[in-house]
N, C-alpha and C positions, 0 to 999 in steps of 0.2 A: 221185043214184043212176044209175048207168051197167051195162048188159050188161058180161059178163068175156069178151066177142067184142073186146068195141070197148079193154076197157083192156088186152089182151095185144096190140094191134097194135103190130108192131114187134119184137116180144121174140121172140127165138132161145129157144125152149125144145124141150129132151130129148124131154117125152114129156108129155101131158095124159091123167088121169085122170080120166072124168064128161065133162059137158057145157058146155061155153061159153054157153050158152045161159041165163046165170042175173044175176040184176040182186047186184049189190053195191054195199055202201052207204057203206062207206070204204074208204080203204089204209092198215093202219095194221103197223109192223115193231114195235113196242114191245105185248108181249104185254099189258103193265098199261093199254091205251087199246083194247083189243078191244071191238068193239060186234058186235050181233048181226047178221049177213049184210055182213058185213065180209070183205076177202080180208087174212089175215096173211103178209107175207114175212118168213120164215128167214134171216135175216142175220147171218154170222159175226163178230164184233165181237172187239173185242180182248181185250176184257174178259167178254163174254159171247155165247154163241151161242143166237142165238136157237133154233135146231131143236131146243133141250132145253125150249122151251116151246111145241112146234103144239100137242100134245095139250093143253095148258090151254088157246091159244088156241082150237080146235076146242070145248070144255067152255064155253066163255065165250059159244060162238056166232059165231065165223068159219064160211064157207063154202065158203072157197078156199082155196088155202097155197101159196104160191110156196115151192121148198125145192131145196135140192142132195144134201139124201140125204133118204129116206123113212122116218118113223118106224115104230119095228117092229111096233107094233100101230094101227089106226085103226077109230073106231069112229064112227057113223053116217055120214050122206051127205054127203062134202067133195069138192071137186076138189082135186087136187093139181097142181101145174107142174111138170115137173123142168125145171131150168137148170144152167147152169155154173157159173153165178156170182151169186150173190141180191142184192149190192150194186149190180151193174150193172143188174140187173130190174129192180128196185125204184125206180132213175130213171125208167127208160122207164113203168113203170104208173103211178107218182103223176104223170107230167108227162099221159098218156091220160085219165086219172081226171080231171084238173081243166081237161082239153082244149088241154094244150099252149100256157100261156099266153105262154110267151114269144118264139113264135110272129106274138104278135100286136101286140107293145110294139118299141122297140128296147132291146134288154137289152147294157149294156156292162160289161164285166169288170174289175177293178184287181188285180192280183197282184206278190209282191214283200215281202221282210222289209219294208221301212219306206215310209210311205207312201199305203197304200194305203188306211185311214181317210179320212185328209185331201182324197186326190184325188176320192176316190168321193163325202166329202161337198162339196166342191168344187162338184163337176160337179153335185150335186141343186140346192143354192143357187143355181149360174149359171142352171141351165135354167129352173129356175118361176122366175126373174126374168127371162129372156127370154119368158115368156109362156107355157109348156107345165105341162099335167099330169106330174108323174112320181113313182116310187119311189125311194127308196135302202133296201137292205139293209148295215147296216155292224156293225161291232163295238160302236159308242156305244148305236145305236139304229138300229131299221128306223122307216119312216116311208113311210104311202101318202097321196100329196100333203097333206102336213100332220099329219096322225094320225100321233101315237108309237105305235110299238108296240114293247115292252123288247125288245131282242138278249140271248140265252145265249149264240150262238156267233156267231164273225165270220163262218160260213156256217150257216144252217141244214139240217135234214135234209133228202133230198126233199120228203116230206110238206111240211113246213112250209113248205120253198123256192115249191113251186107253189102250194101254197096262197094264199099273200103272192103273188106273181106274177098270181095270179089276182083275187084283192083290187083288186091295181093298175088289171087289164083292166077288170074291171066299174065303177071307178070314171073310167075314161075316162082312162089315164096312156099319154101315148107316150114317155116313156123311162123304164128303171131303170137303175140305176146300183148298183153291188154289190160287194163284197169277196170274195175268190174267195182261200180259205185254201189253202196246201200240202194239209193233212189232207181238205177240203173234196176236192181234185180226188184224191188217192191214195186216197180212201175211194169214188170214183164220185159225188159229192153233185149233181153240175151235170154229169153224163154226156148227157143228155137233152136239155138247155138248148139253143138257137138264140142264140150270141150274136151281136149288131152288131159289136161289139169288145172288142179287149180291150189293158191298157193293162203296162206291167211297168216298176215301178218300180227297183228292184235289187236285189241277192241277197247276205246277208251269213250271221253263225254266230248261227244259230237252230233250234229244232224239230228239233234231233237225237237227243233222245227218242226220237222217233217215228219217224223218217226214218233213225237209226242212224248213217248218212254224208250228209257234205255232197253227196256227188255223184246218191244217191238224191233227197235236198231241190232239189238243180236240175231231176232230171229227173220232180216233181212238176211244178214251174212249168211244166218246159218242155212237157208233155203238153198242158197246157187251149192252148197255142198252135198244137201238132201237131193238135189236133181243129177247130180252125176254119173254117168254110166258106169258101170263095172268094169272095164277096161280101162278106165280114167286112172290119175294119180290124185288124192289129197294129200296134200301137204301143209301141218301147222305148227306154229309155235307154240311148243310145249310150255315153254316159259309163263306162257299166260293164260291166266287162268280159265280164258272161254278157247284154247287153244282145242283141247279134248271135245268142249261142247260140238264143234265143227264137223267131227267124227261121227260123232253118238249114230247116224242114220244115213251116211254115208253109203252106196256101194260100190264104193270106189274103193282104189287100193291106197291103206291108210299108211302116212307116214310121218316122222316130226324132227325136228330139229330145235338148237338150245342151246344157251349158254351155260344154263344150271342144272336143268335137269337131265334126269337120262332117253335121251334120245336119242334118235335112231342116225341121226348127223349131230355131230355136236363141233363146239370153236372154244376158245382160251383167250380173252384176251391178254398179250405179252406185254404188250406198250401201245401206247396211246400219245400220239401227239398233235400237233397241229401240222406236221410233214405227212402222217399218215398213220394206220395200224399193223401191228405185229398180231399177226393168230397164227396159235394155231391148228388147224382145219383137219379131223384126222390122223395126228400125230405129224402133219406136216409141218411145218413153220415160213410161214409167206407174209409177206411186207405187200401192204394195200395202199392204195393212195389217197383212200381215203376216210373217215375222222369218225370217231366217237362208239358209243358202245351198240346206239340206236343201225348205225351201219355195221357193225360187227355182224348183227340179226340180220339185214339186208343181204350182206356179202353171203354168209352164212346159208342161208334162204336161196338164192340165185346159184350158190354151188348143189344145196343139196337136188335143185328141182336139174338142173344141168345133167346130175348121175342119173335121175331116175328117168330121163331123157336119152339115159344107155349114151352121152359121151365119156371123151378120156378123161380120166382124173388127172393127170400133168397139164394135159392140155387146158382143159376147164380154170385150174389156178394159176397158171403160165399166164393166160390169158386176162383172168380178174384181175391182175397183179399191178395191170400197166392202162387200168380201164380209169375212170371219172366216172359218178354219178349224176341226177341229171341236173340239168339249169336250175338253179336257185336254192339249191339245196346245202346247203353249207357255206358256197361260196364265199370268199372270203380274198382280202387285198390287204395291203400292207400301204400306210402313209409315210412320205419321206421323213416325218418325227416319228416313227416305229410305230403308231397307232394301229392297230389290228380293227378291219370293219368285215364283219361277218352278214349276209342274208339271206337269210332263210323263211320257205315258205310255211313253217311252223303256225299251223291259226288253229289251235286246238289247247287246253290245258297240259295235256300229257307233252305232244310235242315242242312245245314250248319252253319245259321242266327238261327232254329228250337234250334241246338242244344248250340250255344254258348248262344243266351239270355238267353237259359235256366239256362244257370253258371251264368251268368250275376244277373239274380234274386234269385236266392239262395246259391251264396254265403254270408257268413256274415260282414264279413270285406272289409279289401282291398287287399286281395288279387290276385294277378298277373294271370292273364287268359295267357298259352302263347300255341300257337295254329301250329299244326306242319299239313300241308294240300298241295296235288299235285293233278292233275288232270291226270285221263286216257289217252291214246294217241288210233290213230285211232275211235273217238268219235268226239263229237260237239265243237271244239273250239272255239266257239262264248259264251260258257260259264265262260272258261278261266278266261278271266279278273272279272266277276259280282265273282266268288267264291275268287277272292283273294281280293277283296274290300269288299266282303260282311267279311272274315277272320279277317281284318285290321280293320272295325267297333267295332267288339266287340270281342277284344283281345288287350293287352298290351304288345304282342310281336310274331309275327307271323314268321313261318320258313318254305318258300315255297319250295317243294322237290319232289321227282317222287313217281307216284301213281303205275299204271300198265301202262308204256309208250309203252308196245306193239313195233311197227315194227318205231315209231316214238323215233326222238333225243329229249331226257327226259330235255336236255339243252332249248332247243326251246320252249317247252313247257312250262317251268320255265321265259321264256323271255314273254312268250304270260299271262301268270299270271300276270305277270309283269307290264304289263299297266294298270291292274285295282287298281294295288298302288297307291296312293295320295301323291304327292312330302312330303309333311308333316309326311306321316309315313315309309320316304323310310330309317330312322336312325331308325325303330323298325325293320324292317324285313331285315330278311337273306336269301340267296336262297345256298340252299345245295342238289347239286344231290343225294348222296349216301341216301337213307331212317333210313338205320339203326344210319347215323351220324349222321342225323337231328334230329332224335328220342334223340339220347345220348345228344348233346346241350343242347335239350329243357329239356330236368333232370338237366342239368347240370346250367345251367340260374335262373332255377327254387328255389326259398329260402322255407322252413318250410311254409307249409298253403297253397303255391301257387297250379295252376290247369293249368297240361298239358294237352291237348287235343286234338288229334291225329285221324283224319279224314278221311275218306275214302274210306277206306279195309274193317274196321269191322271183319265181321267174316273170309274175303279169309286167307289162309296159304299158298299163294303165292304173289309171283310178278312176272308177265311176261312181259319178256325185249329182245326183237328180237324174239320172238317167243317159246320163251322158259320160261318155271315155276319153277322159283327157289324156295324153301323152304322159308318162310317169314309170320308172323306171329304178327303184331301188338302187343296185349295182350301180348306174348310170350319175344319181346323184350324189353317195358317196366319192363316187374317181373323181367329180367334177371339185367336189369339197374335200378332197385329200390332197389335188395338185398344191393349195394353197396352205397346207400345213407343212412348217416348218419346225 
């Protein structure tokens, strides 16, 4: 319980109505979670605006109301805020409310289409195995040094962001480490935040739902690097080409890292298999555990931000050496006919392309690539077609099928895939609605040596189909359908 003196410090507001002078006992913008002497903020949402429910929240027992218009009638004793802007409040009071925890941690950022799972859980694994307390907030799962706690969003709300922040503090964490979504920074979510650093992976055709244009989606990214302190780190992938853009207004301390270019960390890759990677890092030479050139940047990335984090350099690769990346991410199993099944949470064109030339270069023979991939519904359909031609490039048998089709007909979806086929490879591909049948095909198509590759999901253990999360499990239904291959 905290004075509404001490949690509007900081906040640009219009006009207060009442007294500051009053204890409140949560921050809560979701009017269905109103407790009684609670302050509710009005946040316009895309889908729903909260200022059509103060007056319930007031009815329920708020005391406060952060808002950008006043409702036209109000009845007993509330304070009111006016602001400009209730998404941008709404950082500033929940980070006050829960005393500005990240403040008090070193909180570092990962942003970027692809990526930014891996590195964020990267850097949790290397740190508490260098010896520290710490958090991750990621899309798999958040976790305060050890404790699961389930992830809904690869960022969560204020509320919740601080809350978990705060979690962290009280249990003694000196770093987090966290995933810092487009939507996350255009929505204000991490406005508030004190980061150490922050780290940017690369920018590909994603989230244009939401973003509309690719150029809006960069100049998401490019914002959480525009608000940096001068004492912070940036860190980018010089490799690609909006690596630099991420700098351009920074004043933070600029740094990059690379495969190709000249950068300020750079890596080699030596070998490449399906055991693991040779780099190396430095003029070092270190064996990784794990796969491709997309983790080479990963590994890469989580080393370089580890130095400018002032640890050991032995230490730091001693460490990565003997580490996994996170759930769903490559993952991969071996059928007792030698079938190779791979799952990955690849739902993007780039990563998609990321993860199959990876098969493409390390396999050793000729063996059959056969690629089982559907896309989400309620998302960007304009990606549709580029993920099932980029599928059809590098694969020798593709089987287009539902992802998470949501409040959308999985069929249509499957048609919208559909056009980015090539009449030339319409006699390799299949289009099978059901996921699990599409999954058993691709085993079953599949001869001794060949590599299924199943895209997506990753780490989810659902599928949701009109609204509802059925139990579903990627990994889960391959092992079921490999015990029986012989």
């Amino acid at each position: 319980m905290m004075y509404l003196s001490d949690i509007i410090e900081g906040l640009a507001f219009t006009e207060l109505q009442g007294s500051a002078d009053i204890e409140i006992t949560a921050v809560v913008f979701d009017s269905r979670k109103v407790v009684p002497g609670c302050m509710f903020v009005a946040v316009k949402g895309t889908l729903v605006d909260g200022h059509d429910y103060i007056l319930q929240a007031i009815a329920d027992g708020a005391v406060a109301v952060i808002c950008e218009e006043l409702p036209s009638r109000v009845t007993g004793e509330v304070d009111f805020l006016m602001v400009a802007d209730s998404a941008i409040a709404l950082g500033i009071v929940a980070a006050n409310f829960y005393g500005n925890p990240s403040s008090k941690l070193k909180l570092v950022g990962v942003t970027g289409t692809n990526g930014k799972t891996t590195i964020a859980t990267l850097l949790y694994k290397l740190f508490r195995d260098l010896g520290y307390k710490c958090g991750l907030l990621s899309t798999v799962e958040n976790q305060v040094n050890g404790e699961v706690i389930q992830a809904t969003h690869t960022t969560p709300d204020p509320v919740e962001l601080n809350k978990l922040l705060n979690e962290m503090v009280e249990q003694g964490c000196d770093y987090c480490f966290m995933e810092v979504s487009s939507h996350a920074i255009a929505q204000h979510r991490i406005g508030a935040l004190k980061f150490t650093g922050a780290i940017f992976s690369n920018l590909t055709h994603d989230h244009l739902d939401y973003h509309k244009t690719f150029e809006k989606y960069l100049k998401a990214k490019k914002a959480f690097f525009d608000g940096l302190p001068a004492n912070a780190f940036a860190l980018t992938n010089l490799d690609d080409k909006n690596g630099n853009v991420m700098l351009q207004n920074t004043k933070a301390h600029k740094k990059t890292y690379g495969l190709k270019s000249m950068a300020d960390y750079k890596a080699r890759i030596l070998e490449n298999q399906f055991e693991g990677l040779l780099l190396q890092i430095d003029s070092e030479e270190v064996w990784f555990k794990m796969v491709g050139t997309f983790n080479a940047y990963n590994l890469l990335a989580v080393y370089a931000a580890a130095m400018l984090l002032e640890q050991d350099k032995t230490k730091i690769l001693t460490s990565l050496s003997k580490l996994t990346g996170a759930r769903g991410r490559f993952d991969y199993i071996v059928a007792p006919n030698k079938v190779i099944g791979i799952v990955d949470y690849a739902h993007s064109p780039d990563a998609i392309q990321n993860i199959l030339s990876t098969v493409h270069d390390i396999r050793k023979n000729n063996e059959k690539v056969i690629t089982v991939i559907g896309c989400g519904g309620d998302r960007d359909k304009t990606k549709r077609p580029i993920m099932a031609k980029a599928a059809c490039e590098w694969s020798d048998r593709v089987i287009l099928t539902s992802d998470n089709p949501r409040s959308e007909d999985p069929a249509q979806i499957i048609k919208d895939m559909e056009e980015g086929v090539d009449p030339a490879f319409k006699r390799y591909t299949l289009s099978i609605v059901d996921r699990r049948e599409a999954i058993k095909t691709a085993c079953m198509l599949a001869k001794p040596g060949d590599i299924v590759v199943v895209a997506g999901k990753g780490h989810e253990k659902y599928q949701e189909i009109h609204g509802v999360k059925n139990h579903f499990d990627d990994m889960e239904e391959l092992s079921t359908i490999f015990k029986d291959l012989n």
